[in-house]
C-alpha positions in Angstrom: 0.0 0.0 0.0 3.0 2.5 -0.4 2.7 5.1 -2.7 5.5 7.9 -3.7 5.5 10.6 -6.6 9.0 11.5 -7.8 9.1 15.6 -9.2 12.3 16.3 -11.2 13.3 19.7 -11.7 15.2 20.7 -14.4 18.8 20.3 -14.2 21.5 23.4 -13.2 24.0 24.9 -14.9 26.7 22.7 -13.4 24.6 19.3 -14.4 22.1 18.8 -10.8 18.9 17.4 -11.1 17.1 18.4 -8.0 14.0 16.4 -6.7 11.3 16.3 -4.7 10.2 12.3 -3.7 7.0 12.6 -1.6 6.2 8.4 0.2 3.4 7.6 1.7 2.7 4.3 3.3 6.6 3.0 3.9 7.2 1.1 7.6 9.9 2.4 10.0 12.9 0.6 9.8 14.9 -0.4 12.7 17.9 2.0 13.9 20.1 2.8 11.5 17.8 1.1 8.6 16.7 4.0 6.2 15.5 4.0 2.4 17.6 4.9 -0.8 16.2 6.3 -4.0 18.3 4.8 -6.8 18.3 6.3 -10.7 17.9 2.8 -12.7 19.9 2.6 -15.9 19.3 -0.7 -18.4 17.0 -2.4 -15.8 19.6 -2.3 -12.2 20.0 0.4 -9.9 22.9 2.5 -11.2 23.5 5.3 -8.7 22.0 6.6 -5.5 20.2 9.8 -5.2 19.8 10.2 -1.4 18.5 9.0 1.0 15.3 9.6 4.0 13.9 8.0 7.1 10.0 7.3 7.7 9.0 8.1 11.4 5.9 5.9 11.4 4.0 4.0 8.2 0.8 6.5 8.7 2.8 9.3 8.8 3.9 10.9 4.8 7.1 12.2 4.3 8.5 14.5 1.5 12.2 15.2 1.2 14.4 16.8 -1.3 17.5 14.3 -3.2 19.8 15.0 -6.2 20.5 13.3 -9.2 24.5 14.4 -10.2 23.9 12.5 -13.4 23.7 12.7 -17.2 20.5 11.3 -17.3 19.6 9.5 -20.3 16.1 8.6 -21.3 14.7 5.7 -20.6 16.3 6.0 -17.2 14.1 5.4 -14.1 14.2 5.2 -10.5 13.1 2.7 -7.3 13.0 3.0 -3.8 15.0 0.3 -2.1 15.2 -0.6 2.0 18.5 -0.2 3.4 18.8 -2.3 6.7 22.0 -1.9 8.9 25.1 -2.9 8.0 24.2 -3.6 4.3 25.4 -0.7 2.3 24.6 -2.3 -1.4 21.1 -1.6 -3.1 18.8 -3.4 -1.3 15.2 -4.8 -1.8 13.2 -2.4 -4.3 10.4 -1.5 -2.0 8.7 0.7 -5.1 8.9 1.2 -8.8 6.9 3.1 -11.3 4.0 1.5 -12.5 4.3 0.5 -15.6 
């Protein structure tokens, strides 16, 4: 039942994509567990974007990330759960729907 909308602005002069991810329905994580937003490239996760906590599941969150990219276009991005101690991309938690 999560839901998120991903705004990107357009880029700056030096090659920033700022954005805006708003999530709603996400579950706490434990300490030091947080969530990643990834730009996907060719189907994988290619490169983080930033990152954001959720205080409580019923509780919305909007936070502003950056994507430091050439962005290409049939690139994408997920949300994945980052649990402690594991610093790769973890489980995809939410996509675009296709």
């Amino acid at each position: 039942g999560a839901l998120a909308s991903l705004r990107i602005q357009p880029a700056d002069a030096a090659g920033n994509w700022p954005m805006k991810i708003s999530v709603t329905g996400l579950s706490k994580l434990p300490a030091h567990g947080y969530y990643t937003v990834y730009l996907v490239r060719n189907g994988k996760p290619f490169a983080p974007c930033g990152f954001f906590v959720i205080s409580a599941r019923d509780r919305g969150t909007s936070v502003w990330l950056n994507a430091p990219y050439k962005l290409q276009p049939h690139d994408t991005w997920v949300v994945t759960k980052q649990l402690p101690g594991n610093h790769e991309a973890g489980p995809v938690v939410l996509r675009p729907k296709v």
